[in-house]
C-alpha positions as CSV (number, residue, x, y, z in Angstrom):
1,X,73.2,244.0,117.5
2,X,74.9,243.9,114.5
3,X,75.8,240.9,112.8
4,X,78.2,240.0,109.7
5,X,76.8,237.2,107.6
6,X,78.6,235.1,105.3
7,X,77.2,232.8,102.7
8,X,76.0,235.3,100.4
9,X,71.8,234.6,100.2
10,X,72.0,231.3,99.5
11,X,69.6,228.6,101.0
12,X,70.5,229.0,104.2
13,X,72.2,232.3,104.5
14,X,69.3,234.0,102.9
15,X,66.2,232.9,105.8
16,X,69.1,233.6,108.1
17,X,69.7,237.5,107.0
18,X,65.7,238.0,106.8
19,X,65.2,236.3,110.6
20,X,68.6,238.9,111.5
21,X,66.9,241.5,110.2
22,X,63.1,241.0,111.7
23,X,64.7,240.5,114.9
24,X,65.6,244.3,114.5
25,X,69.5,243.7,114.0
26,X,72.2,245.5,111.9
27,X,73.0,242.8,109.3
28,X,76.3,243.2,107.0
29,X,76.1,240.1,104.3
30,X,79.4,239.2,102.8
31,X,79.4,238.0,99.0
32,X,81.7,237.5,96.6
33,X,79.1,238.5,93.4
34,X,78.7,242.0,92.9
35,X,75.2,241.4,91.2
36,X,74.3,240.1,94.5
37,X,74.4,243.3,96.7
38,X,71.1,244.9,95.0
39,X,69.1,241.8,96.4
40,X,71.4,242.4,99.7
41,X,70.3,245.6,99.9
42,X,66.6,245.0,99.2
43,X,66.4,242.9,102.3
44,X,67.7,245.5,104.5
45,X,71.2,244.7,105.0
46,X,74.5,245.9,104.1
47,X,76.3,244.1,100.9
48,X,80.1,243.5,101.8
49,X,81.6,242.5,98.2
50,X,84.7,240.4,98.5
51,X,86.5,237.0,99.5
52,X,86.5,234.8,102.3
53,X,90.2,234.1,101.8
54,X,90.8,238.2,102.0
55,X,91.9,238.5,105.5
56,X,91.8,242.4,105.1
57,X,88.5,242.5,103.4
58,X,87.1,240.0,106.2
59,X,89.0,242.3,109.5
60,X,87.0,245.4,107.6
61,X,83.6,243.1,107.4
62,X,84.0,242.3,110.7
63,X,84.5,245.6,112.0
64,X,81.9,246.6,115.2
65,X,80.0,243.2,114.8
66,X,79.0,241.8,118.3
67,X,78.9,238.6,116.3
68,X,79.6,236.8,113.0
69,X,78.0,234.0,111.3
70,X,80.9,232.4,109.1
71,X,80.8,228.9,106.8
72,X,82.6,227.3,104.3
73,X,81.3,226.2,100.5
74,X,81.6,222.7,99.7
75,X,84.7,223.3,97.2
76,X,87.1,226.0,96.9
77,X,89.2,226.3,93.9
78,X,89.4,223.7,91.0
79,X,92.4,221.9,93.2
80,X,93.7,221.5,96.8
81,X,89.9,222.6,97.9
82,X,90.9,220.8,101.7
83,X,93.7,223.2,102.3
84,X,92.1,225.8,100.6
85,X,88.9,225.5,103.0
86,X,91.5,225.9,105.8
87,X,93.1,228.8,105.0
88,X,89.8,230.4,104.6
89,X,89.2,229.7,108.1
90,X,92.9,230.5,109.4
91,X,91.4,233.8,107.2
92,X,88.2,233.7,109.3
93,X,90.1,233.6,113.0
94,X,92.6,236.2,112.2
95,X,89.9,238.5,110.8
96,X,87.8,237.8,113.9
97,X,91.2,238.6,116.1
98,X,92.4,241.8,114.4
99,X,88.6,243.5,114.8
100,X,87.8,242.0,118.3
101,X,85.1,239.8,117.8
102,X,83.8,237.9,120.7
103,X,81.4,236.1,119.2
104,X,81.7,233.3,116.3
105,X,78.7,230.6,115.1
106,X,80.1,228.3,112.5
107,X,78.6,226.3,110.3
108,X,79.8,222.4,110.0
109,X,78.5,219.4,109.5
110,X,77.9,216.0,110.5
111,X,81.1,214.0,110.3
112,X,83.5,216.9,111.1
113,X,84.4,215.2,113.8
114,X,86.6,213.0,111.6
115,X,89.8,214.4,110.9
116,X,90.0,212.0,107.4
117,X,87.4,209.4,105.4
118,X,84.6,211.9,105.4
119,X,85.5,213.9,102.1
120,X,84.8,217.4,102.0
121,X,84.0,217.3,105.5
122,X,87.6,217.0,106.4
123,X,87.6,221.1,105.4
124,X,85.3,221.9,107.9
125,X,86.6,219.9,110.7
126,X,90.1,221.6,110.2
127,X,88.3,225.1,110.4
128,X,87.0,223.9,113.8
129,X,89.9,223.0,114.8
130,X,91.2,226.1,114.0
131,X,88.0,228.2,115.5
132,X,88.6,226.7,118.7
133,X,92.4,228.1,119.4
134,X,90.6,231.7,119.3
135,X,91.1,232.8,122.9
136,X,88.1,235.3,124.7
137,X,85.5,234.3,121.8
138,X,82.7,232.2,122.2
139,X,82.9,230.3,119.4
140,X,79.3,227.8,118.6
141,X,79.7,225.4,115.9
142,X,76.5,224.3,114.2
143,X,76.8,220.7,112.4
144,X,74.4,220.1,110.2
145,X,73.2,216.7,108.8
146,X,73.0,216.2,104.8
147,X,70.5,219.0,103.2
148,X,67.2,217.5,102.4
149,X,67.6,219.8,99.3
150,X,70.5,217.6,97.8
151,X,68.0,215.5,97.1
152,X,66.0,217.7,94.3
153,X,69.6,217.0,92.2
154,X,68.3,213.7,91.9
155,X,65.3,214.8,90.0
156,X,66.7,214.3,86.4
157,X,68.1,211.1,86.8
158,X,64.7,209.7,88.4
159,X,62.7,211.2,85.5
160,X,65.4,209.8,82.6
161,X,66.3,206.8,83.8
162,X,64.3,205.9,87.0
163,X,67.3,205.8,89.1
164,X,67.7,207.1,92.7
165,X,70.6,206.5,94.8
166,X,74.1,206.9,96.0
167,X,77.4,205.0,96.4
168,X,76.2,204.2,100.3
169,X,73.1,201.1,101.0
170,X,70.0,201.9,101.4
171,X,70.1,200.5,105.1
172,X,73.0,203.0,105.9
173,X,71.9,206.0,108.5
174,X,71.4,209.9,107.5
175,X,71.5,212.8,109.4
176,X,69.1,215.1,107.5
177,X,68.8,219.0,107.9
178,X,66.5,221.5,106.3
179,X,67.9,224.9,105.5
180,X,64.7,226.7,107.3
181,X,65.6,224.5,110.6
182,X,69.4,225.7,110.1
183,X,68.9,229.4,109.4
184,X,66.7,229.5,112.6
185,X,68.9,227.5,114.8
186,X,72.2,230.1,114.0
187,X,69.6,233.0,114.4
188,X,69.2,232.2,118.2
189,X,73.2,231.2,118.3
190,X,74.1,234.9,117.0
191,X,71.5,236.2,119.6
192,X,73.4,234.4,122.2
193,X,76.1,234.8,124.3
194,X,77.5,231.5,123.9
195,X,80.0,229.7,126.6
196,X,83.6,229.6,125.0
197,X,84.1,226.7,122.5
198,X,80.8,224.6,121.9
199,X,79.4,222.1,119.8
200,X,76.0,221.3,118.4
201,X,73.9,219.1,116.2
202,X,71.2,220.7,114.0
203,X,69.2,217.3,112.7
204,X,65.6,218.1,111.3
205,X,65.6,213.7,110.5
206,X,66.8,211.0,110.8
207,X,66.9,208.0,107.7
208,X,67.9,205.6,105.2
209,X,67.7,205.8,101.7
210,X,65.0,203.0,101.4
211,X,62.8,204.8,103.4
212,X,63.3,208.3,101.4
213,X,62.9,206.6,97.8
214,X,59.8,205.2,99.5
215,X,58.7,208.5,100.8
216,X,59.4,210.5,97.6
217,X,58.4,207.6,95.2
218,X,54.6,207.3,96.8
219,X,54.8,211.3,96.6
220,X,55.6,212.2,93.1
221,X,53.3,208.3,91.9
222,X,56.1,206.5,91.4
223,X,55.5,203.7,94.1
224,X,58.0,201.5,92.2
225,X,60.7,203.6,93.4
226,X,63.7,202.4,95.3
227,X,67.1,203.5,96.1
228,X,70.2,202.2,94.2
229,X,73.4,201.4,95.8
230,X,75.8,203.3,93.2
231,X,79.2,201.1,93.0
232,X,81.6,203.5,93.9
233,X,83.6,203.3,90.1
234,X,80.2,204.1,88.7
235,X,79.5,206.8,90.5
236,X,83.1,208.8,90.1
237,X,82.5,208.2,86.5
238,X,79.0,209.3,85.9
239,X,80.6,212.5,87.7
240,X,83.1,213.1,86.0
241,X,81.2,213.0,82.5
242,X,79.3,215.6,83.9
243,X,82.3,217.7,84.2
244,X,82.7,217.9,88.2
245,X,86.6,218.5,89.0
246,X,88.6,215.0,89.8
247,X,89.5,216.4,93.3
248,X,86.1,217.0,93.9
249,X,84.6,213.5,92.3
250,X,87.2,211.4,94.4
251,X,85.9,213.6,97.6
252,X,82.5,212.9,97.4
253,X,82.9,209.3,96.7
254,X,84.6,209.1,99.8
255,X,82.0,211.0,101.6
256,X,79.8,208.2,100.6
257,X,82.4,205.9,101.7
258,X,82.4,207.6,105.3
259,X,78.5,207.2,105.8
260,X,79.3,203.0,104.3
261,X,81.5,202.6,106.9
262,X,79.5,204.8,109.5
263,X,82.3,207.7,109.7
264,X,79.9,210.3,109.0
265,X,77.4,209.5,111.6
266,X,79.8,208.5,114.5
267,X,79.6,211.1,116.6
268,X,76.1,212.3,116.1
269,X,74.8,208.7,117.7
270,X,77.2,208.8,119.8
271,X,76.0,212.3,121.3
272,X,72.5,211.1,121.8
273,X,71.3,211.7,117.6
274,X,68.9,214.6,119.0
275,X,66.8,215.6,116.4
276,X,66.1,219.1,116.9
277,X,64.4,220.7,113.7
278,X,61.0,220.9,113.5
279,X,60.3,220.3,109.6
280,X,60.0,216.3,108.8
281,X,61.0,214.5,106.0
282,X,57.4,214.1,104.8
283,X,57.0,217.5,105.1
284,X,60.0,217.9,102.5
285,X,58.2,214.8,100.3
286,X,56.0,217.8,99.2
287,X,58.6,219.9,98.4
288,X,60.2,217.3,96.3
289,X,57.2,216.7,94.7
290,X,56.1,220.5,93.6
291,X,60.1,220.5,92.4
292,X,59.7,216.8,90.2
293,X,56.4,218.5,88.8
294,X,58.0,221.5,87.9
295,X,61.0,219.9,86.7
């Protein structure tokens, strides 16, 4: 087959491309970094250097794939990142019309069933929407849970100052995904034929913040550790010292609102909250720790 990636190599897109290309497929990898397409090319794929929001860059990518793997980054743009996330995608779907693609596996995320209180996520749940008016493609959308690798951002604070948290409670819910679980559940999607428009969870875990600051504390021998509910004032602020965008500050506070007031995780209990990944979250506890030493 061959198969257009997008996602440049990051931490998902990058087991994906080497699983593409082991399985004995053609793999194109879009990036927008020019420095990127040696390392492309070293893999065994094809570097295709340009934007997402280039509809006639993406119609040439897309050119002769039987399928394409296509996702949205978190932000887009300094301002109006929401309506800039959806006119990468209305960018996506006419690409995907003009060169006759039949087959489309998105990445989402939990909470994209939401069309508002979810933050970011509201970008990727008007790109499904959008994905879904594509006639004669089947269309898979992938939503994953929260990255257990967000969680290795909280290694400076825990080491300064102790501190571990977020601006939801430590009783609230999580839908947890690792990247390896991910990359191999869109490699069997863009083997597949799919059946029109369909929608999936990809959950490696499922917990709370007081039990993760318990796993990770008695893993890096900091028993003592506990998660801290983050008032949500505190939290913009702390961000925006840090030099994070307003827009992008006043979103994720409100994603932390959204898994509060259980926005996030709606759907995914309501569907049945399948876990189907195979790596644990005490199997990521040792991945946290090797980061925290090395940190």
């Amino acid at each position: 087959m061959k198969i257009t990636t997008t996602g440049s190599l990051g931490n998902v897109a990058k087991p994906l491309v080497k699983k593409l290309i082991a399985a004995g497929h053609e793999v194109t990898v879009i990036s927008t970094k020019d420095d990127r397409k040696i390392e492309i090319e070293a893999l065994g794929a094809k570097a295709a250097i340009g934007s997402i929001s280039d509809e006639a860059f993406l119609t040439e990518a897309f050119s002769d794939a039987d399928a394409v793997y296509t996702m949205m980054p978190p932000s887009m743009g300094p301002g109006n990142m929401i309506d800039n996330i959806a006119d990468a995608g209305q960018a996506y779907a006419n690409a995907v019309k003009a060169a006759g693609v039949t087959r489309v596996v998105m990445l989402s995320s939990v909470g994209a069933d939401a069309a508002a209180g979810t933050g970011p996520v509201q970008g990727v749940h008007r790109v499904e929407k959008i994905l879904q008016e594509l006639d004669d493609v089947n269309v898979t959308v992938l939503r994953s849970g929260f990255f257990y690798i967000n969680f290795l951002r909280d290694i400076p604070l825990i080491k300064s100052k102790g501190i571990f948290g977020n601006n939801y409670k430590g009783n609230d819910q999580l839908a947890l995904t690792h990247p390896e679980d991910l990359a191999t559940a869109l490699a069997e999607e863009l083997q597949a034929e799919g059946n029109g428009f369909e929608v999936k969870y990809v959950v490696s875990d499922v917990s709370t913040g007081d039990e993760i600051a318990g796993l990770f504390g008695q893993a890096i021998g900091k028993p003592e550790l506990v998660w801290t509910h983050i008032p949500d004032e505190e939290l913009k602020q702390g961000m925006l010292a840090g030099g994070l965008p307003p827009e992008l500050v006043g979103l994720i506070v409100e994603m932390g609102q959204g898994v509060r007031s259980g926005i996030i995780t709606r759907d995914f209990f309501a569907s049945g909250a399948n876990v189907t990944g195979q790596i644990r979250l005490e199997q990521f506890a040792e991945e946290f720790k090797a980061a925290y030493l090395h940190a």
